[in-house]
C-alpha positions, 0 to 999 in steps of 0.5 A, spaced: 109 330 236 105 324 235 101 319 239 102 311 237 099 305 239 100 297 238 098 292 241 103 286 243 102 279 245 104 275 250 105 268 252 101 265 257 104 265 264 109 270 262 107 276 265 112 277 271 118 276 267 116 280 263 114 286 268 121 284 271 126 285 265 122 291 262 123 293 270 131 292 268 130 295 262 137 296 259 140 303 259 141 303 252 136 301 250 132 306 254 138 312 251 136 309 244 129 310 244 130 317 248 135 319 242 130 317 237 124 322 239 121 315 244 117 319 250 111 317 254 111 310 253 107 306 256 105 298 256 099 296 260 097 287 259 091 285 258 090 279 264 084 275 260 087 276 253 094 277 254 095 282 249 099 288 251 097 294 249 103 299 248 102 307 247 108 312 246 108 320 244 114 321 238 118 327 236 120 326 229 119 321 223 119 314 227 118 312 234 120 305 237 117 300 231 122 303 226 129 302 231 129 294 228 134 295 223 140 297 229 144 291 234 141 293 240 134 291 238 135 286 234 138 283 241 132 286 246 127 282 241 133 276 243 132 276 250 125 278 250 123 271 244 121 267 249 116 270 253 112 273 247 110 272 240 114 273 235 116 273 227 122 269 225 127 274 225 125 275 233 121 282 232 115 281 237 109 281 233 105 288 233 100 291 230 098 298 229 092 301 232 088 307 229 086 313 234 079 314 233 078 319 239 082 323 243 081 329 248 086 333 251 
């Protein structure tokens, strides 16, 4: 099992929407990200800076930033382009970030 963190950005004025469509999320992509060893993920926004800090425990090789290759993600990027920042081809800008403490 591994622990992964990134962080995001979203755009201003954009936290409901994106709490409503994560709220939403697609069955398949849940199935997708539960097939591929996603567990415990979690997304928390920061209010002052809107960057989103996203924290998952993974089984195997990848976790959920390694899924960009298949068609069901490329569209969730799609559908979530407009509210976040984004790299051209729609995957949102994220940035891994190093563990430097953890307690069990």
């Amino acid at each position: 099992m591994k622990r992964e963190a990134f962080k995001m950005f979203l755009k201003p004025g954009c936290e409901a929407e994106y709490q409503k469509r994560h709220a939403a999320l697609w069955p398949e992509m849940r199935a997708l990200l539960s097939k591929n060893g996603v567990f415990d993920y979690s997304i928390y926004w920061d209010k002052e800076t809107n960057i989103l800090f996203a924290f998952q425990k993974t089984e195997g090789d990848g976790g959920s930033q390694d899924l960009g290759g298949l068609e069901i993600v490329q569209k969730w990027w799609a559908y979530m382009a407009d509210i976040m920042i984004v790299n051209p081809d729609n995957s949102p800008v994220s940035i891994p970030l190093k563990e430097v403490f953890h307690m069990d």
